[in-house]
VOPAGU-2260 file (C-alpha; in pm, 1 decimal, decimal comma):
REM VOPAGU-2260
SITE   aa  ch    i         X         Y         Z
SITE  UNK   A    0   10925,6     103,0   -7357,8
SITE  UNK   A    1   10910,6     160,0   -7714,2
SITE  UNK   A    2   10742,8     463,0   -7862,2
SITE  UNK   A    3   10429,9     257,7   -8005,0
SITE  UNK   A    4   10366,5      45,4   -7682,9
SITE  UNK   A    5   10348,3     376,4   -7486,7
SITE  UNK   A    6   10101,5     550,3   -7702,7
SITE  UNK   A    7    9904,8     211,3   -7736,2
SITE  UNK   A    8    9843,9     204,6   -7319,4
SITE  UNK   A    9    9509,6     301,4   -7195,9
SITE  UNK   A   10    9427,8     642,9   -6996,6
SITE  UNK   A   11    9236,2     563,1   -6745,3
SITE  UNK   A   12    8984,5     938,2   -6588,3
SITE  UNK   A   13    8892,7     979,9   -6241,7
SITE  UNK   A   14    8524,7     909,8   -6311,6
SITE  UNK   A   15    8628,1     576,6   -6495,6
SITE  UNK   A   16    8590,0     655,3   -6819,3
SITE  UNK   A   17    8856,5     445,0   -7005,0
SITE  UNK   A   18    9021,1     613,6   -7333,9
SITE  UNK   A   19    9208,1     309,9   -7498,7
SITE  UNK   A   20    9527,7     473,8   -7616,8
SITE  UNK   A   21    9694,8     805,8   -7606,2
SITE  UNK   A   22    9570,2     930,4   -7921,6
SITE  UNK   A   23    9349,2    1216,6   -7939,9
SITE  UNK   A   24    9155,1    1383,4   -8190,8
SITE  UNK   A   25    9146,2    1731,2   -8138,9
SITE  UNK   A   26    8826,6    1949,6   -8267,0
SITE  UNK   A   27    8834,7    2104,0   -8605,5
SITE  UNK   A   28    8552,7    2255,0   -8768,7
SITE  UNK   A   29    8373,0    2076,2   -9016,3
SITE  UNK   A   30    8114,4    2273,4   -9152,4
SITE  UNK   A   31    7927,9    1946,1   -9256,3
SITE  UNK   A   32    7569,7    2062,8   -9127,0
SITE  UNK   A   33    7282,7    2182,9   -9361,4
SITE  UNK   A   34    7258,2    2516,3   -9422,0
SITE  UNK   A   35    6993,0    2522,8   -9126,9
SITE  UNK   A   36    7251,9    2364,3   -8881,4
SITE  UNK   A   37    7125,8    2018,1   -8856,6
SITE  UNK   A   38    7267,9    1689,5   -8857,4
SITE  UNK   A   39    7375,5    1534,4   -9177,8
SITE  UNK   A   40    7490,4    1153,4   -9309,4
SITE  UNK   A   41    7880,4    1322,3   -9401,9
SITE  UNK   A   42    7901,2    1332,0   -9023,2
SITE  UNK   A   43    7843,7    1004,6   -8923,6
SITE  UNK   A   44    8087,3     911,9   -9205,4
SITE  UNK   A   45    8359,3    1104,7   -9114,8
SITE  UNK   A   46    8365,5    1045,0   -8759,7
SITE  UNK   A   47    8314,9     664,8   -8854,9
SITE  UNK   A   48    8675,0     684,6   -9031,7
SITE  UNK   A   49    8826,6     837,8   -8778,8
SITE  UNK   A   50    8679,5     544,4   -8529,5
SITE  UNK   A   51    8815,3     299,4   -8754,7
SITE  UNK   A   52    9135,3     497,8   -8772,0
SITE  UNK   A   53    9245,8     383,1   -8462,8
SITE  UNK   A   54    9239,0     705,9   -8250,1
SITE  UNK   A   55    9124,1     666,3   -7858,2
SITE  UNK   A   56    8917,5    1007,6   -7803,4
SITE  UNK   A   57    8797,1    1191,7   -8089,4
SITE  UNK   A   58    8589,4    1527,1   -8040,6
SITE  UNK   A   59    8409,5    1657,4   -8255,6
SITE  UNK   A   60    8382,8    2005,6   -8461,9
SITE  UNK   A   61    8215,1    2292,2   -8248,2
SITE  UNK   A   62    7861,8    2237,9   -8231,5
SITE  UNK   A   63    7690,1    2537,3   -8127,0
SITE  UNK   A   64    7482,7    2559,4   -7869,2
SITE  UNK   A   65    7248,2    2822,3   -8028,0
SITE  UNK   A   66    7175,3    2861,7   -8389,8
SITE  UNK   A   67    7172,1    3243,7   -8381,2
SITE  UNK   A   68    7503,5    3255,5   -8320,1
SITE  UNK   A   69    7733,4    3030,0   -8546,5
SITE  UNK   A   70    8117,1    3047,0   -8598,4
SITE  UNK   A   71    8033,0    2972,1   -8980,2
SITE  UNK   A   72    7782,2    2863,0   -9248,2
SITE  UNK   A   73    7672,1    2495,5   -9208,6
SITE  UNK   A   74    7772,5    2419,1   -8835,8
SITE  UNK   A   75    7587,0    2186,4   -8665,4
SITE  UNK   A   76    7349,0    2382,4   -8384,8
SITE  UNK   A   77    7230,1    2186,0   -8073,0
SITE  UNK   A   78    6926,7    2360,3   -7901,3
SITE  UNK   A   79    6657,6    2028,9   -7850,1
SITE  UNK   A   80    6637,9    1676,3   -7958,0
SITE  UNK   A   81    6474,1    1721,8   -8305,9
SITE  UNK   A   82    6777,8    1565,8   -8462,2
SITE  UNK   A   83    6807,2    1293,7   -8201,2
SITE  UNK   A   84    6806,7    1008,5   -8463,5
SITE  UNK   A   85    7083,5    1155,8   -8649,4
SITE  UNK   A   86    7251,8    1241,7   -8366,4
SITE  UNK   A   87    7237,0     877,7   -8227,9
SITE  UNK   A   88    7372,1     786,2   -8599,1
SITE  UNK   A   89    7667,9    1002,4   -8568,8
SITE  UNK   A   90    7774,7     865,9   -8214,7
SITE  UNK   A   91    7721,9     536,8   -8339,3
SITE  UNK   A   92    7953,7     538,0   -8604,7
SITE  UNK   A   93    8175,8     734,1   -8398,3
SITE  UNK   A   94    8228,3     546,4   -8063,8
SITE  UNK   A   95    8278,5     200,7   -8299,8
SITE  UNK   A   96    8594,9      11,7   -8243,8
SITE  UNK   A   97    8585,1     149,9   -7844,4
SITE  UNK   A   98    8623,6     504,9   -7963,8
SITE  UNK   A   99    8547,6     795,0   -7702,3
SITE  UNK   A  100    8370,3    1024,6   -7862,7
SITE  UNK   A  101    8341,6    1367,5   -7705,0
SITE  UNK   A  102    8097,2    1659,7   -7846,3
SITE  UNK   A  103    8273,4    1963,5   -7843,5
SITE  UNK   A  104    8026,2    2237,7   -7720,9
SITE  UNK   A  105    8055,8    2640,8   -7796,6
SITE  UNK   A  106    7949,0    2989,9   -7827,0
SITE  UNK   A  107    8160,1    3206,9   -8102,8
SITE  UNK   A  108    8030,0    3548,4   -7977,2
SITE  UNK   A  109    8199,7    3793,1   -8116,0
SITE  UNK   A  110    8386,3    3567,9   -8383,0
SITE  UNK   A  111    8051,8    3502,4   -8545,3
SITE  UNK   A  112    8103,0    3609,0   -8943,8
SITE  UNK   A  113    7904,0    3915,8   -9132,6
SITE  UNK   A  114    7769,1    3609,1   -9324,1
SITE  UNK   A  115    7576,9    3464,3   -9060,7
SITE  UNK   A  116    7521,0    3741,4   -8810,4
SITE  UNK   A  117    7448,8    4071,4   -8803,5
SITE  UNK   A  118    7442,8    4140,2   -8441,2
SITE  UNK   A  119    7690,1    3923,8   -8255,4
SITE  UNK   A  120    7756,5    3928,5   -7874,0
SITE  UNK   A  121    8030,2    3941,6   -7626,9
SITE  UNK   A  122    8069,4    4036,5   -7267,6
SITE  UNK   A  123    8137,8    4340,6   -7374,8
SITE  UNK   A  124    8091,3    4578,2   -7654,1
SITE  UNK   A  125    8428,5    4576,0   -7787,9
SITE  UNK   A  126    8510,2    4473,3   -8135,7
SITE  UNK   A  127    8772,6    4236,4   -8291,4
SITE  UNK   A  128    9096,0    4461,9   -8405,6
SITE  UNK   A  129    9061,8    4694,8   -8727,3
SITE  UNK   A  130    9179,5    4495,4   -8998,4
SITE  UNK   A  131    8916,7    4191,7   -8897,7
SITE  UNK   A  132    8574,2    4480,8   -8899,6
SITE  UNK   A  133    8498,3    4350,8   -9348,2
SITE  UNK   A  134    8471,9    4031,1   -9135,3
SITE  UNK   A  135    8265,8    4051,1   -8820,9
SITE  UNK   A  136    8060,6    4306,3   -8689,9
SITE  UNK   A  137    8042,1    4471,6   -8336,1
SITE  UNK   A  138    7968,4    4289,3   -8092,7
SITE  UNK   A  139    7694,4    4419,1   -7806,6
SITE  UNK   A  140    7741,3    4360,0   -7405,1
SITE  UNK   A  141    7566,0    4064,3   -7327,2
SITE  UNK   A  142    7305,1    4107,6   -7030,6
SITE  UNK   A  143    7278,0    3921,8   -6726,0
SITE  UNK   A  144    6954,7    3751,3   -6781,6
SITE  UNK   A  145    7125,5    3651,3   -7159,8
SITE  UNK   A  146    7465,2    3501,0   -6975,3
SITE  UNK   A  147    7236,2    3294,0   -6764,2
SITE  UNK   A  148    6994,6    3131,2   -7093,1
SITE  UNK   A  149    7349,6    3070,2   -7241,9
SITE  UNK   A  150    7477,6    2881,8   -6946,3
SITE  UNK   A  151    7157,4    2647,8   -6954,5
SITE  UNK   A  152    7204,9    2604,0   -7336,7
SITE  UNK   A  153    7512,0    2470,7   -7271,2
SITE  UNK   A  154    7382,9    2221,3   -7033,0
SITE  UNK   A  155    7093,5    2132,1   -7233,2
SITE  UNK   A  156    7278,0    2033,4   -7569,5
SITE  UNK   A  157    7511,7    1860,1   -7311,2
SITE  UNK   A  158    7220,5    1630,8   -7182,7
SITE  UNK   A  159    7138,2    1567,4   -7582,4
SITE  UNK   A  160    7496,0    1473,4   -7653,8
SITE  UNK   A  161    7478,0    1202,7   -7402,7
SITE  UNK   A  162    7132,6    1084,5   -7452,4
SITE  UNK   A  163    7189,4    1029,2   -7831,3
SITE  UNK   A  164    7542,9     827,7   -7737,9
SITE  UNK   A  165    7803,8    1050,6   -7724,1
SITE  UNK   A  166    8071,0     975,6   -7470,6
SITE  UNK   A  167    8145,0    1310,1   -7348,0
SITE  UNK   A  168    8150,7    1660,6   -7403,3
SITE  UNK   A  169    8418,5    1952,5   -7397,1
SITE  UNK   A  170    8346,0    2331,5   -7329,3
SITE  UNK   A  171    8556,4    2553,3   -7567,8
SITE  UNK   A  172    8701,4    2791,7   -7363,5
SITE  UNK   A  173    8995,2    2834,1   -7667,8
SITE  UNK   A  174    9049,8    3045,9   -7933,3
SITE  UNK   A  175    8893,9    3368,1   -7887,4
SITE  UNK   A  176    8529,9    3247,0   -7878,2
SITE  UNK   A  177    8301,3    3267,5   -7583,0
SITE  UNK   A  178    8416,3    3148,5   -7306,2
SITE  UNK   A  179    8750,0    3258,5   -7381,1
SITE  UNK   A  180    8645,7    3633,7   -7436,0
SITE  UNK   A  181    8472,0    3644,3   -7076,4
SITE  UNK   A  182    8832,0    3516,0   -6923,7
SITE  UNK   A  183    9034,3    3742,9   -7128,9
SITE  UNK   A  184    9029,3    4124,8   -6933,8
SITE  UNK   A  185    9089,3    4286,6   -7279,0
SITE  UNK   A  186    8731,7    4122,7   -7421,4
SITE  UNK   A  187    8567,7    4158,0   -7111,9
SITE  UNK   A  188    8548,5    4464,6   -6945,8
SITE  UNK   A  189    8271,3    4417,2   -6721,2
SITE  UNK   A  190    8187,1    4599,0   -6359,2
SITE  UNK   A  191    7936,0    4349,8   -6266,1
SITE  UNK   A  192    8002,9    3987,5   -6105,5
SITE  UNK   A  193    8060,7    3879,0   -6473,3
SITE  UNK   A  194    8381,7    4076,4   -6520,1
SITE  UNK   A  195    8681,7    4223,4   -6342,5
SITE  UNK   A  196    8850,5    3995,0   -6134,2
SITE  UNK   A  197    9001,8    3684,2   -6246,6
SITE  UNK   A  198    8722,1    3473,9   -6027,9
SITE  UNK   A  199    8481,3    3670,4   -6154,1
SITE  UNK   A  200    8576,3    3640,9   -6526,0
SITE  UNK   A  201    8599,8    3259,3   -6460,0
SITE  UNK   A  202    8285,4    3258,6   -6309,8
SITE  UNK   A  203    8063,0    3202,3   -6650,1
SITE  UNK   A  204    8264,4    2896,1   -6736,3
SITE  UNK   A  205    8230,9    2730,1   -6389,8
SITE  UNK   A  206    7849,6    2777,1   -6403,0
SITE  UNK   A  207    7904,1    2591,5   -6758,6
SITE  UNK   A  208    8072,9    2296,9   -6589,5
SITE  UNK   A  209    7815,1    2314,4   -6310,5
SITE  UNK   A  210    7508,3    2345,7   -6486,8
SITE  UNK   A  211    7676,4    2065,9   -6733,1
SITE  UNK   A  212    7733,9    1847,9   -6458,8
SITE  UNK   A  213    7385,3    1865,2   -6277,2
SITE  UNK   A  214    7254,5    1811,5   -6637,3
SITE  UNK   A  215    7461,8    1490,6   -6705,1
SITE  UNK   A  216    7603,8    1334,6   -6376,1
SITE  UNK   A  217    7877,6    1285,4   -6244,1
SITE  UNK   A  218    8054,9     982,6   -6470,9
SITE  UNK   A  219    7971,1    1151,5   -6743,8
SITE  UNK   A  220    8320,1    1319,4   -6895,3
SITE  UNK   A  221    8324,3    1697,5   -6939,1
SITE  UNK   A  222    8631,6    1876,9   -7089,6
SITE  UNK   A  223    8750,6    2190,4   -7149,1
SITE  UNK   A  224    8999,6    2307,3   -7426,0
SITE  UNK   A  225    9146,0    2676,4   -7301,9
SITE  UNK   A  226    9440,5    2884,2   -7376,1
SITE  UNK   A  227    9743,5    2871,1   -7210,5
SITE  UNK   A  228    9729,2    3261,2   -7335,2
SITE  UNK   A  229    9598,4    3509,5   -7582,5
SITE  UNK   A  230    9948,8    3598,4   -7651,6
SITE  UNK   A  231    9770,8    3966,1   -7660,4
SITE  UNK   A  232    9828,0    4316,9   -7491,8
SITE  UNK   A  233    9602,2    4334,1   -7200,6
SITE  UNK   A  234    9484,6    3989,7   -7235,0
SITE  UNK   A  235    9452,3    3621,0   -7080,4
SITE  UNK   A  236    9796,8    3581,8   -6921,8
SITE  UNK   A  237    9998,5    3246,6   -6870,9
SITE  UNK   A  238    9979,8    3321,2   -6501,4
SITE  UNK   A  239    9564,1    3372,5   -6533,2
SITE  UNK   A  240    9527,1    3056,9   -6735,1
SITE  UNK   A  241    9698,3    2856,4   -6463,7
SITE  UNK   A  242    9519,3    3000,3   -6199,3
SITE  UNK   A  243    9160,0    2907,1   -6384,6
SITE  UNK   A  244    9308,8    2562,5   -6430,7
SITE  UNK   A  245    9320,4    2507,1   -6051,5
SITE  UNK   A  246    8983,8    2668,6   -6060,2
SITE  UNK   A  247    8860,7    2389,3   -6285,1
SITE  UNK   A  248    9047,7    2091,6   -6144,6
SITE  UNK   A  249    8871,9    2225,1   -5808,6
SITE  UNK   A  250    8496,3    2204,4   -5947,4
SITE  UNK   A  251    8537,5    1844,0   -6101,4
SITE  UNK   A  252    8673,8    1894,7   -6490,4
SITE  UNK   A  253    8767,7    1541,5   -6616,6
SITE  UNK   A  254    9027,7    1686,2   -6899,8
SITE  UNK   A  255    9186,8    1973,2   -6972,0
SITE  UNK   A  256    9295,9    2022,9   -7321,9
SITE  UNK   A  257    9651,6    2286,9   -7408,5
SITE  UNK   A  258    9589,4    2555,5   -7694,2
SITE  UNK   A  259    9636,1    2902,2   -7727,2
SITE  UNK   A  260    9574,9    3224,7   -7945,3
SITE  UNK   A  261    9258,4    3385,4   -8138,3
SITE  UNK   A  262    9194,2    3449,2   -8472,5
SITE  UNK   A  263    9383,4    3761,6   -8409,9
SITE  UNK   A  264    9699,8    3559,2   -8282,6
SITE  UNK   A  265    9634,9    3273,2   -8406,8
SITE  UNK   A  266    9919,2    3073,0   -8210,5
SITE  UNK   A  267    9772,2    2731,4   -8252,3
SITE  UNK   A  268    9878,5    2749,0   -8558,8
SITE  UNK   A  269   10238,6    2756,5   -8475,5
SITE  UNK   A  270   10304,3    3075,2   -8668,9
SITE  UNK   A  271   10558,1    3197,0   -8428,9
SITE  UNK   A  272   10727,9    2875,8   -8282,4
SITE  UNK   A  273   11058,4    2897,2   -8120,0
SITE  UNK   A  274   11329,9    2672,1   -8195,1
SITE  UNK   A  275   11267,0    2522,0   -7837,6
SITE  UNK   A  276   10912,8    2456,5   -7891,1
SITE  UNK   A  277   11006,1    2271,4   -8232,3
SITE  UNK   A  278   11256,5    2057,7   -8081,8
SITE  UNK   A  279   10961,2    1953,5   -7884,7
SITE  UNK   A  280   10713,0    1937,9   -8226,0
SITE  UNK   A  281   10427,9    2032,9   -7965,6
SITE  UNK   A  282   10327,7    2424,8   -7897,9
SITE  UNK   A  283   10245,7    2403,8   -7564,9
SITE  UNK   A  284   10478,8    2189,7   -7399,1
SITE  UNK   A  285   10638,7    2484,3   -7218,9
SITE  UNK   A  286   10292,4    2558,0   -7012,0
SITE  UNK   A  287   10219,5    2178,4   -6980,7
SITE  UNK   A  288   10551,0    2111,1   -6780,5
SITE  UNK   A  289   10435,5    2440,6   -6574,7
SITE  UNK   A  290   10078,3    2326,2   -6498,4
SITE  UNK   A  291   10147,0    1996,4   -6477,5
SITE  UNK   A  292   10242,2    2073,5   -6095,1
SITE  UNK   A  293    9955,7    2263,5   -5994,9
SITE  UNK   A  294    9676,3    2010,4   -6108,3
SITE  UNK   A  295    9652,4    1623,9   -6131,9
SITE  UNK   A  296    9354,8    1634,7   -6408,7
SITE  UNK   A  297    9456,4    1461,7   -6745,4
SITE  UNK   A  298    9591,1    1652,0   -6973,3
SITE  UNK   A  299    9577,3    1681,6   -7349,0
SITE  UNK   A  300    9832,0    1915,5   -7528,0
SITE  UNK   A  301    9725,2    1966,4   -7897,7
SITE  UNK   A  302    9941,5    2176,1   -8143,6
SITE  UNK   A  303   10252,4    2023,8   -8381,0
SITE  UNK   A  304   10275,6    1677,3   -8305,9
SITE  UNK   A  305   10407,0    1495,0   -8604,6
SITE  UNK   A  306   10644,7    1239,7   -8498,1
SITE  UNK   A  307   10588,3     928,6   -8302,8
SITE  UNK   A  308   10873,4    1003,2   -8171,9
SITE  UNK   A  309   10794,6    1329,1   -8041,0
SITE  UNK   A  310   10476,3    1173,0   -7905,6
SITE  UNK   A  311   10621,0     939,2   -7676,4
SITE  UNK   A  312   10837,9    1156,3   -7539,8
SITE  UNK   A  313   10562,0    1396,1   -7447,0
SITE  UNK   A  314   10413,4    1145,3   -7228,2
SITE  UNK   A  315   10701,0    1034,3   -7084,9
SITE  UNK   A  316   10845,0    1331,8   -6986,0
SITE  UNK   A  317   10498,6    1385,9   -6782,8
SITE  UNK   A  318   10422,0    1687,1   -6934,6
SITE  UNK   A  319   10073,6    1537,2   -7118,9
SITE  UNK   A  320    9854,8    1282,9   -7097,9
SITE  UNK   A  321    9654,3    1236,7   -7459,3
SITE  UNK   A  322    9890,7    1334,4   -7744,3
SITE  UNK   A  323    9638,9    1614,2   -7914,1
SITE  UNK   A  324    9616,1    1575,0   -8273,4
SITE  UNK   A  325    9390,0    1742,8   -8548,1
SITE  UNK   A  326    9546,2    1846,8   -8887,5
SITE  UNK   A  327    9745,5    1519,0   -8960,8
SITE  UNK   A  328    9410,6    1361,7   -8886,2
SITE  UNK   A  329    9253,6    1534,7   -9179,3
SITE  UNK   A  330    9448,4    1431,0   -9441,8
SITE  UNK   A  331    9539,3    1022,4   -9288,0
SITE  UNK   A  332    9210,8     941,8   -9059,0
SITE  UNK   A  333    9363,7     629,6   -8977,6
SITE  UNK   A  334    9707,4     768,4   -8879,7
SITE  UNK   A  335    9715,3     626,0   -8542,6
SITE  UNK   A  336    9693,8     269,8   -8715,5
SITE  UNK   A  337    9970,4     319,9   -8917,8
SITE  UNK   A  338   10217,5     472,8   -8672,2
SITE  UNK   A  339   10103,9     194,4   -8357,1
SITE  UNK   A  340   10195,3     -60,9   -8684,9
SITE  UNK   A  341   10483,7      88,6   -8764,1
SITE  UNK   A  342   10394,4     140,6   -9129,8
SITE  UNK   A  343   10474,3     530,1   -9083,0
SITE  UNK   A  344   10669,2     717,6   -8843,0
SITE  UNK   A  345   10579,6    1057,4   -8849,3
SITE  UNK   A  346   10339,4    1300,6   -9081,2
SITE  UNK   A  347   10443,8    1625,2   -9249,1
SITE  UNK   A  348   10217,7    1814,5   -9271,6
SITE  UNK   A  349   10262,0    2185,5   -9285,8
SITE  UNK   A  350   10076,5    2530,7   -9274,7
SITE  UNK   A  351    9884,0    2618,0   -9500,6
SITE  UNK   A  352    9945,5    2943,6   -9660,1
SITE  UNK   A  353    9788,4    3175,4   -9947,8
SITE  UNK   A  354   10069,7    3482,9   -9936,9
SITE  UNK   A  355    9767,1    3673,9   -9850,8
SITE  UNK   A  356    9906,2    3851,1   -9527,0
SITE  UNK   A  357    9552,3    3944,7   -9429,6
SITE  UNK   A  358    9377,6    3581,1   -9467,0
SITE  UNK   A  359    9706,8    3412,3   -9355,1
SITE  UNK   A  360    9745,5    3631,0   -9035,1
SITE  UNK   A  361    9359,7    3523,3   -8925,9
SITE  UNK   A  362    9443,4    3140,9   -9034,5
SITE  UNK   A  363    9169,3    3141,0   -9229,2
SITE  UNK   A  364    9336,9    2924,5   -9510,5
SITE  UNK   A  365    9418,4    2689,0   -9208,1
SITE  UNK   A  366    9013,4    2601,0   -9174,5
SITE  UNK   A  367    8927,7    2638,5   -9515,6
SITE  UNK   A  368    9199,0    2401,6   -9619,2
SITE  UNK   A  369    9179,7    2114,8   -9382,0
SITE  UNK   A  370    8772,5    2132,6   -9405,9
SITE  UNK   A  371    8815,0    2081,2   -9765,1
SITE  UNK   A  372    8980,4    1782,4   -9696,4
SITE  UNK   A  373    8744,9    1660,6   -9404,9
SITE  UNK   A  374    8484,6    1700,9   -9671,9
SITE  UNK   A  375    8642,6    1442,3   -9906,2
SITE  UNK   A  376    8646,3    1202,0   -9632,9
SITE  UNK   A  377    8279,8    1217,7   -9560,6
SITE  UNK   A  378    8201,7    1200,9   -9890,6
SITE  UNK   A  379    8448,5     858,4   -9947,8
SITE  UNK   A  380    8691,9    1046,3  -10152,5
SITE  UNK   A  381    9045,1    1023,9  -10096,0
SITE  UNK   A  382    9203,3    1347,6   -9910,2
SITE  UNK   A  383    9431,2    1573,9  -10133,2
SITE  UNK   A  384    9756,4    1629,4   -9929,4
SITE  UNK   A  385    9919,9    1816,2  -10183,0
SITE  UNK   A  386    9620,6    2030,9  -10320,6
SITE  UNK   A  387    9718,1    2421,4  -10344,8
SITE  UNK   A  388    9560,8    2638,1  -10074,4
SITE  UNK   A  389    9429,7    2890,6  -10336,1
SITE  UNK   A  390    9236,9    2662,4  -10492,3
SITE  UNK   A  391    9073,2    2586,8  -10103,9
SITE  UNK   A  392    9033,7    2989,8  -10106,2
SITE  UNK   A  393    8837,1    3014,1  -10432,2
SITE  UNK   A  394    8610,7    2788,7  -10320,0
SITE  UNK   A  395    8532,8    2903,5  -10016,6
SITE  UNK   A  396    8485,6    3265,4  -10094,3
SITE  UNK   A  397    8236,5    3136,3  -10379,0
SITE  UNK   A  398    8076,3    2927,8  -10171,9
SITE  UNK   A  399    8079,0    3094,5   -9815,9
SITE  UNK   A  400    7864,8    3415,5   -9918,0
SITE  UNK   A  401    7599,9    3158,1  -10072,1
SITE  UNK   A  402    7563,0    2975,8   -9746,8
SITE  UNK   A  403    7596,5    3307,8   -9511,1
SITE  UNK   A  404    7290,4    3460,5   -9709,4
SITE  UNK   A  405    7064,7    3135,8   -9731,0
SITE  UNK   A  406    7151,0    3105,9   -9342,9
SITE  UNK   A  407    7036,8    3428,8   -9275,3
SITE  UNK   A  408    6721,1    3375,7   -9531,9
SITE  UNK   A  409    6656,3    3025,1   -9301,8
SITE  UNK   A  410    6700,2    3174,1   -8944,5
SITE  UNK   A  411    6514,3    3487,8   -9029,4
SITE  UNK   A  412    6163,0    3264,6   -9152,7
């Protein structure tokens, strides 16, 4: 089968849900929210490009499931249905042309900026490394009664997502946020039934899924993007992460999407690929092959895709199911057009770097630069491929303490 027919087939979930092709757009933060986290037009727009783009499943930036607590200036917050007609706009546009289109749900805790919070929270009270503390503040231990609000938030904005349209919903249990500091035993340090153990570490992201599921029912698609690791001392192992994954194809999870690191290794970057993994182009291929015989959910490996190519043979070899895709999406939102067409073959895009070994090491450039472009799209404007990631940087840092303070100034009236 050629490379093109086999990324054009149809995935077919348990519950029935039908995703038309083996393209997926994985979540990237777009920052495209007013500065008192609602809905705004750009979204619709963007998300309406990517639709036409050709791309099966698309989900969407973290929206946040409480407005205290945001990952960054101008996210989108999800807490009741006052936005529900902008909501329904955004799906809309997004689920056009038979598009799945999948709200991405999450908590940063501690990885919530100075800028926009003064008093993050974590399962415990343990603060990102040293060189991140000009950046986000200590984090307090969450308390029981506080874990169990946050599990029903989840489940609320869950039932909003799908009463305004959307198609589904993923939990992010990636990156260092939430859900991925209770499973990690360096983050949380816990004694009670919240922490220790592996099952009990897991536990707050199975009473997600739960409480999402009695909220939604059950042919409604929920996801989960989680680390294969943390690829850091004392935390989330390979071995854990697999073990959770049984966990999760056990309680029901329709998808499970591949990514690893934090923003203090940020591995889904590909900072530190191996010349196996590039051979590959993907980052987690490795783990996929290794989890692929423990669970029979979907799965959706996301991380250095760039050749169509290197796509089909992902799904062929069995080690994926969805072909996870983000940054190659920001700069060509119809990509998957052009490659099924055969116009292109492959995309090159690279990291984006500043020589700044303190920005660069957090891939901080790698958001600011690819929301830039995201931006652009919204607005109608062509995308910049080649635009310099300093210039990215200046803006952000003149725009970003602007927003942080009239954030604060709008969540503290």
């Amino acid at each position: 089968m050629k490379p093109a027919d086999l990324l054009a087939q149809p995935l077919t979930l348990a519950n029935g849900t039908v995703i038309k092709n083996r393209f997926a757009k994985s979540a990237m933060s777009e920052a495209l929210g007013t500065i008192d986290n609602r809905v705004t037009p750009h979204l619709a727009n963007l998300y309406g490009a990517w639709a036409r783009g050709g791309t099966g499943l698309v989900i969407t930036g973290n929206v946040m499931i409480d407005r205290r607590a945001l990952g960054e200036p101008c996210n989108v917050a999800l807490e009741d249905e006052r936005d529900l007609a902008q909501l329904q706009a955004w799906a809309k546009a997004g689920t056009a042309n038979g598009t799945q289109l999948w709200m991405q749900l999450n908590h940063p805790g501690k990885q919530s900026p100075v800028q926009v919070s003064k008093q993050p929270v974590a399962p415990s009270a343990i603060p990102l490394a040293p060189r991140f503390k000009r950046f986000f503040n200590p984090p307090v231990a969450l308390t029981e009664p506080q874990i169990e609000n946050l599990i029903e938030r989840f489940a609320t904005s869950a039932r909003i997502a799908q009463k305004a349209g959307f198609t589904g919903v993923q939990i992010h249990g990636a990156h260092g946020y939430l859900v991925s500091q209770f499973l990690s035993p360096h983050h949380n340090q816990r004694t009670d039934q919240w922490g220790g153990s592996l099952p009990n570490r897991a536990r707050f992201v199975l009473e997600i899924l739960r409480a999402m599921r009695a909220a939604t029912g059950p042919a409604f698609p929920v996801s989960i993007k989680m680390n294969s690791a943390d690829f850091q001392r004392g935390g989330f192992t390979e071995e854990e992460s697999m073990q959770v994954a049984e966990m999760l194809a056990d309680a029901g999870i329709d998808l499970i999407e591949i990514s690893g690191g934090t923003y203090e290794m940020p591995q889904m970057t590909g900072v530190t690929g191996k010349a196996s993994t590039l051979a590959r182009e993907a980052y987690f291929l490795e783990y996929a092959d290794k989890i692929r015989a423990r669970v029979k959910t979907p799965l959706m490996v996301t991380g250095g895709f760039r050749s169509i190519d290197g796509m089909a043979q992902a799904l062929q070899s069995g080690a994926t199911d969805l072909v996870g895709i983000a940054r190659p999406l920001a700069v060509v939102p119809d990509l998957p057009n052009r490659l099924l067409r055969g116009e292109i073959t492959r995309s090159d895009i690279k990291r984006r770097i500043t020589g700044i070994k303190l920005i660069d090491d957090m891939a901080m450039m790698e958001t600011v630069w690819y929301a830039k472009q995201l931006e652009r799209i919204a607005k109608g404007e062509p995308t910049k491929p080649d635009e310099h990631p300093l210039i990215g940087l200046v803006r952000y840092v003149s725009t970003s303490a602007v927003r942080g303070f009239k954030s604060q100034r709008v969540r503290a009236n």
